[in-house]
N, C-alpha and C positions, 0 to 999 in steps of 0.2 A: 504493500500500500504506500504512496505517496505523502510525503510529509505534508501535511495542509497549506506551510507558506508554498512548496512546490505546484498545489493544486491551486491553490490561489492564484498565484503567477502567470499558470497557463491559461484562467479564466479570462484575465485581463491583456489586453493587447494592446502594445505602449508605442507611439507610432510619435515623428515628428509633424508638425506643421509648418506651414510653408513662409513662418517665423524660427524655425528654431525650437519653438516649448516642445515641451514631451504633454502626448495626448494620452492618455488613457480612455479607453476602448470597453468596459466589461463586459463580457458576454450572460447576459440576465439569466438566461435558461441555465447555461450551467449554474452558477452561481445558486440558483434555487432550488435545483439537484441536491447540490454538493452539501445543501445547509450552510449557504456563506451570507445568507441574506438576514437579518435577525428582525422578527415582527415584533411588532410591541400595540397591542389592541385593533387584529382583525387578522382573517385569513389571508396568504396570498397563494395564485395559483396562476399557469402560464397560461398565457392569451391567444389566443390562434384565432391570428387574423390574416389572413391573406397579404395584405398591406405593409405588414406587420411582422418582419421573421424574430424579434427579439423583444418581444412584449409581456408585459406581466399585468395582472388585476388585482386590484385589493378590493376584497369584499365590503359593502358598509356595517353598522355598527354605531351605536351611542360614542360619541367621545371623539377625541383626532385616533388617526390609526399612524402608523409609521413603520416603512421598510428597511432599515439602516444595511445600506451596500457596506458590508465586510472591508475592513483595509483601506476603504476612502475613504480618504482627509485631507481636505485643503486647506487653505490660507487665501490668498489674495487666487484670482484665475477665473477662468469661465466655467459655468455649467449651463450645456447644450441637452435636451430631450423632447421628447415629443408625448403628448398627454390630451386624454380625453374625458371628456365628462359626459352629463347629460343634462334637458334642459326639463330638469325638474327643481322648482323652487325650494329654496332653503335645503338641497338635497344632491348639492355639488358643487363640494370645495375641493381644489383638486391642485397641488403642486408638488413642491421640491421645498427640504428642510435643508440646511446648512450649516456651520460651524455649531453643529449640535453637541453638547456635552453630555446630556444624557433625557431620555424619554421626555422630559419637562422642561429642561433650558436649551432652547435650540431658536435660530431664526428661520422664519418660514415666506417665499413667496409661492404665493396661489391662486386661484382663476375662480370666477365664479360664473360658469358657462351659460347657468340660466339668467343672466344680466346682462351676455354679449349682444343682444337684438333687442332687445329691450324699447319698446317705444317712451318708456318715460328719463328722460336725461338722467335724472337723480339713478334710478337703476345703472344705467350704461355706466356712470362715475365708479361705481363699485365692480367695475368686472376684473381687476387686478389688484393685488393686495400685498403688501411686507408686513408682515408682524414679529414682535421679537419676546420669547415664552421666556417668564412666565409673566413676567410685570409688564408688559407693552402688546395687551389682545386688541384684536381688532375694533371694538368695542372702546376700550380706553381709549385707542386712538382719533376713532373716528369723532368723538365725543369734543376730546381737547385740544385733536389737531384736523379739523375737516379738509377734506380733499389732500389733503398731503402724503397720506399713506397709500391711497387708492386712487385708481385712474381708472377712465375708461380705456378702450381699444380701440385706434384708427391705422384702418381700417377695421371691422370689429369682424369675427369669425360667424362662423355658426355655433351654435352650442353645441351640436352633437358631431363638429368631426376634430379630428385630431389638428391640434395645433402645437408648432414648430416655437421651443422658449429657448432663448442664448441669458443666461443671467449672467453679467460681468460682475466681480468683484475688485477693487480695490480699494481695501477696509480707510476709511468708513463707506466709501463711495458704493453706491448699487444700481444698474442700471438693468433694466428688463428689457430685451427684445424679443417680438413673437411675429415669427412666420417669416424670417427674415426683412423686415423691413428695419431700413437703417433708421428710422425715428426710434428712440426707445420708445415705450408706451409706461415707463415709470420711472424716475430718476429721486432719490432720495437717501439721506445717511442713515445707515445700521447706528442702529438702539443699543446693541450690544457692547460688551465689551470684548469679550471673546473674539480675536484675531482669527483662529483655526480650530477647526473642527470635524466628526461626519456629517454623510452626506446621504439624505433616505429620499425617498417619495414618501407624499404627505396628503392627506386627505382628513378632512373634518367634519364633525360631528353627523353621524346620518348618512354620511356619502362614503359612496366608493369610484373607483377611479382606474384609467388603464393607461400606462404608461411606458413608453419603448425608447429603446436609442440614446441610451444614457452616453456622456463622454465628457472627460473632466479635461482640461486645463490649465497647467501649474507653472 
């Protein structure tokens, strides 16, 4: 049998850019095979989707759920994936957690996909979000800092197809891009204080979420 950093190793495939950084590549399905993925409040299971050769699901559930990819941990860099929701109200929050220290302190951006069409402005405002656990919920924020945490999407998607996120880091700086378009669609300073940390798929309370094509940045 293979030592686990050896199986880890071969999961993740570490490639350059055509900068120079080293990309990391993980491959989801093994990884969830292997037990290298670690849940903390819901199922996950592989997603077969045509579309899709390296996708995963997290089941919904009361409460945030979280995937933490085994072995990734960043600092400053980009996180690049692809994510889908569905466009049921209050029933699809769906992102990427970051410099996570554990289950409860971690920063999180996420999509709120039944807000992307949204005929009412104030909806469409809320369809992208940064929050930073445990003291800075979305809710605190929205309360003491309006519109600053949250933005709409221009162009804005559909709710139910997948859409393409590049999050840049460099702490404190955080910029969202989705679907490739060079506007970010969110530009604001991390809460945290925490420099580096993991890095999971995030969904919140009630929803579940599918997400493929993970690739980190460093």
């Amino acid at each position: 049998m293979k030592k686990p950093s050896v199986v880890l190793f071969a999961m993740v495939l570490a490639v350059m850019d055509l900068s120079g950084q080293a990309k990391s590549v993980p491959d989801l399905n093994a990884m969830l095979k292997a037990n290298q993925i670690k849940i903390y409040n819901r199922n996950l299971s592989q997603l077969n989707d045509p579309n899709m050769k390296n996708a995963l699901h997290l089941d919904a559930r009361e409460g945030d759920g979280i995937a933490w990819i085994n072995g990734m941990a960043m600092g400053n860099g980009t996180i690049e994936f692809d994510v889908r929701g569905k466009n049921v109200m209050q029933q699809s929050f769906v992102g990427i957690a970051f410099h996570g220290v554990n289950d409860s302190t971690l920063d999180v951006v996420y999509f709120r996909p039944f807000n992307f069409q949204s005929p009412d402005p104030e909806r469409r405002g809320h369809s992208v979000q940064y929050i930073s656990l445990p003291q800075f919920d979305w809710q605190r924020l929205r309360t003491n800092f309006p519109n600053k945490y949250e933005q709409p999407i221009n162009p804005s998607p559909q709710p139910t197809d997948w859409v393409h996120v590049r999050v840049l880091i460099n702490f404190p700086n955080l910029s969202v891009f989705v679907n490739n378009n060079h506007e970010p669609s969110l530009v604001v300073d991390q809460l945290s204080q925490q420099k580096k940390g993991a890095i999971g798929f995030w969904v919140g309370n009630n929803s579940d979420g599918d997400f493929a094509n993970l690739s980190i940045t460093q």
